[in-house]
N, C-alpha and C positions, 0 to 999 in steps of 0.2 A: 444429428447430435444436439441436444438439447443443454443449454446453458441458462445460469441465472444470475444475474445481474443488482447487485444492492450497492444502489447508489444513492446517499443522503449522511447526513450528520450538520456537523456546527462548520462556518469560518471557513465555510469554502464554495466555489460555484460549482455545486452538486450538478446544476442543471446544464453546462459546458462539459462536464465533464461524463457525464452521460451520456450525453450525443456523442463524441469521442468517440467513446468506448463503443456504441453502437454501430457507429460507420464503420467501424473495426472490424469487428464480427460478424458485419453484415457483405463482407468481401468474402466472407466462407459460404457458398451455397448451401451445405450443408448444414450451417450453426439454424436452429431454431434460439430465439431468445426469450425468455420473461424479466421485466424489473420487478422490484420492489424498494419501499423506501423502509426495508426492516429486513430482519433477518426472522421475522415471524412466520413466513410460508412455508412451515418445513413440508407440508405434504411436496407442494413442488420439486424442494432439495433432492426429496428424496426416490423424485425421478430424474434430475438431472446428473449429467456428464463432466459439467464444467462450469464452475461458482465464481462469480468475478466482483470483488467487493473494492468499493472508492468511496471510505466512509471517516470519518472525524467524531470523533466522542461518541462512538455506537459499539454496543458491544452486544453477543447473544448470552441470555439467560436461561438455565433454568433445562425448557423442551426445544428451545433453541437452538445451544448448545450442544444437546446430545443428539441435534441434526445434522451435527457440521458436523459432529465425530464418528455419526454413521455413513454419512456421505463420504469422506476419507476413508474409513475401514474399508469400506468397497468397491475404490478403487478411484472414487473421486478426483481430480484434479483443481487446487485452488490456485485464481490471481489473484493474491492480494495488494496492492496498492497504496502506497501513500502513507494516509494515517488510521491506515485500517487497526494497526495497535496500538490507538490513544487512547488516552482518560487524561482531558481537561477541565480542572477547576481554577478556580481564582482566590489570591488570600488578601485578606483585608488590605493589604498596601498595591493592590492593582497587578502583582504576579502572578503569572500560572503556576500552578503545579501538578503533578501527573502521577496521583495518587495509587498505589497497586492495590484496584479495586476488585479487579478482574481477574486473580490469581491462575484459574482451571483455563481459561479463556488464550491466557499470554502464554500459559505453556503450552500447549497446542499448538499456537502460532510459531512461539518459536522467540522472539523478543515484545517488550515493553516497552513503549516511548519514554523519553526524558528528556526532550527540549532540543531547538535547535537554533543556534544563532540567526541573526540578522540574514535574508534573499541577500546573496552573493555567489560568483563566480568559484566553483570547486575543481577540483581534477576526481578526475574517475579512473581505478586501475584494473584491468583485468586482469582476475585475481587466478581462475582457470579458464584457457584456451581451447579446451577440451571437448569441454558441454557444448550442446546444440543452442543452446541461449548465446554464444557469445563465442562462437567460431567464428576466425575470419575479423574479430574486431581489432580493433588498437583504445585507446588509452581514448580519452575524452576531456573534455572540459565542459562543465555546465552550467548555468544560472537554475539555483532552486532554492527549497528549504533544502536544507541539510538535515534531514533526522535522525536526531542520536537515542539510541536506544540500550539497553542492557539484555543481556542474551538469559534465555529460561530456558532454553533446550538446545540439543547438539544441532548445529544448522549448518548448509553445506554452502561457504561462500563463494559466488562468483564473479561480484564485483563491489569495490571497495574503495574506501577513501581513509583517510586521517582526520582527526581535528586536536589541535589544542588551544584552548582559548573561550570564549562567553560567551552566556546566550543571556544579554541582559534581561529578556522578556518572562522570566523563567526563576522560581525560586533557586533553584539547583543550577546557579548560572555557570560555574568553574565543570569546565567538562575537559577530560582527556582521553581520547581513545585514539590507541595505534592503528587499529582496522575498523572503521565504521563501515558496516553493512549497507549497500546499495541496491545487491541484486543476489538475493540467496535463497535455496529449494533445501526442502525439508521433507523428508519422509514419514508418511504415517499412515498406519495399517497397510493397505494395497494401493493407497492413494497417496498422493504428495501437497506442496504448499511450494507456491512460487511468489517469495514477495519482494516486489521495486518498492524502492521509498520513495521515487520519486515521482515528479506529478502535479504540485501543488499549481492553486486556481484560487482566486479571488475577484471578486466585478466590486458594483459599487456598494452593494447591498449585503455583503454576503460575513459583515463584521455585527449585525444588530443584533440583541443589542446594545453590544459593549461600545461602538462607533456607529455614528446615524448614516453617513456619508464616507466610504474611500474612492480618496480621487481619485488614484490608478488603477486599473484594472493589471491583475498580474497570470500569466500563462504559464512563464516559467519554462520546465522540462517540455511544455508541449507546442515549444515553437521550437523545438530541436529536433530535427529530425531521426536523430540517433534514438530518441524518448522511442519516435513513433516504427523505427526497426525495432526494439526489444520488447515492445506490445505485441506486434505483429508475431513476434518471436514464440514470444509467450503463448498467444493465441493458437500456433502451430504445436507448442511443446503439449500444449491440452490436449491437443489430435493427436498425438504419438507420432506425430509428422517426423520423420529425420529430415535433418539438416540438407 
């Protein structure tokens, strides 16, 4: 099975989180892997089985784009991860914001980031018991970002949380949503779209150059072992593995 792996963007430790995702994949005999730090190889896509993207302010254009949507037509399988649907800028008083730059991009996927409060403890609900992603679970609790995002397409959830409250980092900081998305698969063409929001990674370097120095190094979802069941999960749901 042949899989490809685009791993890079802004404000995160791409280079942890790679590795990750490699040792991952690389418990499948089977899985053959390629990286890239772009979503530019489409000859590759367009042999591969299974796409796995852990990317922050990267998005495909253009012949790029019409890689990923032939890749799905044919039966593709995507993980997407994290903040694979962001677009970060900054406005003059030191704010993000998450401009909808990437309209054809975000529909495809399925949602659009819009910010997430302050790394803190959440609950996680399993939303269906059903699916091979999340049989046999119970309810969770986790340290992450929490990302909140607006839906662009019909997307089938299977795991979920609430927030009401502020993401001070964020022009759009008053956010209320009853169901935020955690863990939800989207169908397109013959292929599908499986994306966890969670995941977030940061070292000491990994903020320049908005901050020269952060002191903590943050893991997050991936000192959870629950994270590293629903990768493995994921990785399986790519194989048509049943549960």
């Amino acid at each position: 099975m042949q899989a490809h792996l685009v791993a890079a963007g802004k404000y995160h430790d791409i280079d942890f989180a790679r590795l990750e995702l490699l040792k991952l994949l690389a418990e499948e005999p089977v899985i053959r892997t390629s990286v890239a730090s772009s979503y530019g190889e489409t000859a590759r896509l367009d042999q591969c089985d299974l796409l796995i993207t852990y990317t922050c302010d990267l998005v495909p254009v253009g012949d790029e784009l019409e890689s990923v949507q032939r890749f799905l037509d044919r039966g593709g399988r995507w993980i997407a991860l994290h903040g694979t649907n962001s677009i970060i800028r900054f406005a003059a008083d030191g704010k993000a914001t998450t401009p909808d730059e990437a309209p054809e991009f975000m529909a495809l996927l399925g949602t659009r980031f819009l910010g997430h409060p302050p790394i803190a403890p959440f609950p996680v609900r399993i939303v269906r018991n059903d699916h091979v992603l999340t049989e046999g679970l119970r309810d969770f609790s986790i340290e992450d970002e929490l990302y909140l995002s607006e839906r662009t397409a019909e997307i089938d959830v299977l795991m979920a949380t609430e927030f009401n409250g502020e993401c001070p980092d964020f022009s759009a900081s008053n956010q209320r949503q009853e169901e935020v998305p955690i863990l939800y698969q989207r169908q397109v063409g013959a292929g599908a779209i499986l994306y966890c929001t969670l995941g977030h990674c940061r070292g000491h370097y990994d903020l320049k150059p908005l901050a020269g120095f952060w002191p903590h190094p943050q893991r997050c979802a991936w000192n959870y072992p629950i994270f590293t069941e629903i990768l493995r999960r994921a990785i399986g749901w790519a194989m048509h593995r049943p549960a």
